[in-house]
C-alpha positions as CSV (number, residue, x, y, z in Angstrom):
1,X,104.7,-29.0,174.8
2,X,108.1,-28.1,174.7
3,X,110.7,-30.6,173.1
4,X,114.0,-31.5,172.3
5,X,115.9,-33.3,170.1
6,X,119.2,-33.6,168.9
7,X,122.2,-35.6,168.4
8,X,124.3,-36.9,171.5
9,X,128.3,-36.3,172.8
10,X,129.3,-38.1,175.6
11,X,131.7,-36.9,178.5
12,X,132.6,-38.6,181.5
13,X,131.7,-37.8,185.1
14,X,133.1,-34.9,187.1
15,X,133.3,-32.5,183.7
16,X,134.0,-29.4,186.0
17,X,133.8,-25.7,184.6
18,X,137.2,-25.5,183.9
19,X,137.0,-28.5,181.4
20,X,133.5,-26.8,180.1
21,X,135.7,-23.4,179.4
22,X,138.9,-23.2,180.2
23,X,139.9,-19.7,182.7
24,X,142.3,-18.8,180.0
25,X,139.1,-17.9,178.1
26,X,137.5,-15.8,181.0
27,X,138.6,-12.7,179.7
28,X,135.3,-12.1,178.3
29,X,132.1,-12.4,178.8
30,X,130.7,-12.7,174.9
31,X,129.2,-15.4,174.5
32,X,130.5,-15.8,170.8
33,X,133.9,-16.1,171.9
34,X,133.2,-18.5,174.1
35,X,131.2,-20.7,172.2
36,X,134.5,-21.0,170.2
37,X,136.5,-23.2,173.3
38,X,133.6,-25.0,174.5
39,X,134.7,-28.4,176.1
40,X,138.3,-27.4,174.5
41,X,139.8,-29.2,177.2
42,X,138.0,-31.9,177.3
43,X,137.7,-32.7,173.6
44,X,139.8,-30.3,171.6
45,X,137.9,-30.9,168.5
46,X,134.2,-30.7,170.0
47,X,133.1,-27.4,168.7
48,X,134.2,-28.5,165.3
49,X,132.3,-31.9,164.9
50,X,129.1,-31.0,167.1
51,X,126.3,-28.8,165.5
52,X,124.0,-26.6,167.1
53,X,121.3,-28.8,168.4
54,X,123.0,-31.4,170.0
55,X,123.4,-33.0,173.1
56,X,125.8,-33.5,176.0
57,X,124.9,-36.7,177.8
58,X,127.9,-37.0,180.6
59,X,128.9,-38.7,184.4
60,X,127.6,-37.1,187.4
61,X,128.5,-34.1,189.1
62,X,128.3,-32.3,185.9
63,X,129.4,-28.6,186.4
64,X,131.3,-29.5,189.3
65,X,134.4,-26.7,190.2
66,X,134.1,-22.8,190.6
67,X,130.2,-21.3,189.9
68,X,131.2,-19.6,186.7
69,X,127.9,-18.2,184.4
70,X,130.4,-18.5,182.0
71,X,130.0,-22.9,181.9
72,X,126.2,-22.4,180.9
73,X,126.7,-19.4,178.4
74,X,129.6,-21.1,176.4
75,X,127.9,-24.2,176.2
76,X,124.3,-22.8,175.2
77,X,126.3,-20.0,172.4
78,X,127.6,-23.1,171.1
79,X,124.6,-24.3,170.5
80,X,124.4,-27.2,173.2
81,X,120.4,-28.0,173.0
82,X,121.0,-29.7,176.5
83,X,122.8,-31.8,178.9
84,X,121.5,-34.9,180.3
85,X,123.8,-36.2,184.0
86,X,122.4,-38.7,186.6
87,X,123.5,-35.5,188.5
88,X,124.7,-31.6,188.5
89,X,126.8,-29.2,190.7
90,X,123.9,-27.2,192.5
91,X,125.6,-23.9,191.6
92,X,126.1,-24.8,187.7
93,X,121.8,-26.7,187.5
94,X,120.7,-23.2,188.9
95,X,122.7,-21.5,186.6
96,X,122.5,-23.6,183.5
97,X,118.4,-22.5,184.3
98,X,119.6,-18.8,184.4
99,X,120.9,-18.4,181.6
100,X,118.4,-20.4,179.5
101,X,120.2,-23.6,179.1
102,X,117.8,-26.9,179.5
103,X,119.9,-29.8,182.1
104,X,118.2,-33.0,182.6
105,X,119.0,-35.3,186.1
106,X,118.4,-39.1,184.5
107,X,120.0,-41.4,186.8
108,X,120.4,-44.1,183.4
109,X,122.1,-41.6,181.0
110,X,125.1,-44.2,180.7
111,X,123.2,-46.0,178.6
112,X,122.9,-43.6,176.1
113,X,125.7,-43.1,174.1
114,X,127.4,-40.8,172.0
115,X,126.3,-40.8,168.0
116,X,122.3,-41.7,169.3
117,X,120.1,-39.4,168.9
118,X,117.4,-38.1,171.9
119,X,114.0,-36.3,171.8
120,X,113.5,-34.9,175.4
121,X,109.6,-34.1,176.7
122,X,110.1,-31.6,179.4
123,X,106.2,-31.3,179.9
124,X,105.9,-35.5,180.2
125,X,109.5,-35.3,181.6
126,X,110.3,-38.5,179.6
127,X,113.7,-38.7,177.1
128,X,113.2,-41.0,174.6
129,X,116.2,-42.6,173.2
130,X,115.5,-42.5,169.5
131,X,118.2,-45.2,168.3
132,X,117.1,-47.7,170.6
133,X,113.6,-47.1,171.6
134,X,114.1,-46.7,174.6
135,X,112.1,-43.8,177.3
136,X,113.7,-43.0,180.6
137,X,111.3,-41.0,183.1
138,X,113.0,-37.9,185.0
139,X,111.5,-36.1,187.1
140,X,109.3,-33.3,185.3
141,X,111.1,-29.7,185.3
142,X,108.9,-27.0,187.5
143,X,106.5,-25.1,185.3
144,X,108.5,-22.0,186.2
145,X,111.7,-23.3,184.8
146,X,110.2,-24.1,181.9
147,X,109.4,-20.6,181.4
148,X,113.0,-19.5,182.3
149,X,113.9,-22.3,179.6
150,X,111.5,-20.8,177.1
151,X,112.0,-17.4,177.9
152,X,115.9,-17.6,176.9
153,X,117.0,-17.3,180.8
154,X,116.2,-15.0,184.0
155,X,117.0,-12.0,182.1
156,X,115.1,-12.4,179.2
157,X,111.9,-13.6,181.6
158,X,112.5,-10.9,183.7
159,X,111.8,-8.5,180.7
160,X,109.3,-10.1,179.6
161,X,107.5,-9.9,182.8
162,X,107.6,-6.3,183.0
163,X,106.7,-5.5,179.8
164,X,104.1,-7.6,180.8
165,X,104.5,-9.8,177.3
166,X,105.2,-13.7,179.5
């Protein structure tokens, strides 16, 4: 059973990839470098008072704007354990997936707020709002996207698949 658990930062709704990292940034591709402007425009101070682990509860249409791998790969180097919306941009939940970064459609994610803590059950597909008590039900991730989550992404699953080592 694979879980999560961490500490949660709220964003509003429409957080597009441009607020996720900014296309000044988009000179590279390291994921390192990224992870140091994460949500930079959105919160200037985020990287510095979030720890790897925790959790981005926000609005919907999270990952909104241009398809960028780059949204998913700054947010996950930064050590983003997940992001809980009541909806995402198609293009960013299939890349989010991708690269090996765990999203979570929960239409009552307002009433979690920032400074609670979360335990998500992706096998039950429940999150359990540790602060108040309180379990939402989502609907449960695909077996096969739990395996891209717990394979580190498509790449790393694809490796792994021909190595024959799943």
């Amino acid at each position: 059973m694979q879980t999560i658990e961490g500490k949660v930062w709220n964003f509003g709704k429409d957080i597009d990839t441009d607020l996720i990292i900014a296309a000044r940034y988009l000179n590279t591709s390291v994921p390192e470098e990224l992870a140091k402007h994460v949500m930079e425009d959105a919160d200037p101070e985020f990287v510095n008072k979030m720890q790897a682990g925790d959790i981005i509860v926000a609005g919907e249409n999270f990952g909104c704007g241009s398809s960028r791998e780059h949204a998913p790969i700054a947010l996950k180097a930064a050590g983003v354990a997940a992001i809980i919306a009541p909806t995402f941009a198609r293009i960013f939940y299939r890349n989010a997936f991708n690269m090996g970064l765990p999203i979570f459609e929960l239409p009552e994610s307002a009433e979690i707020t920032e400074g609670q803590s979360v335990k998500v059950n992706m096998e039950e597909g429940t999150i359990t709002n540790l602060t108040t008590n309180k379990t939402y039900k989502f609907t449960a991730i695909p077996p096969f996207m739990q395996e891209l989550i717990a394979a580190g992404g498509l790449m790393n699953f694809a490796q792994n698949e021909i190595k024959g080592t799943k």
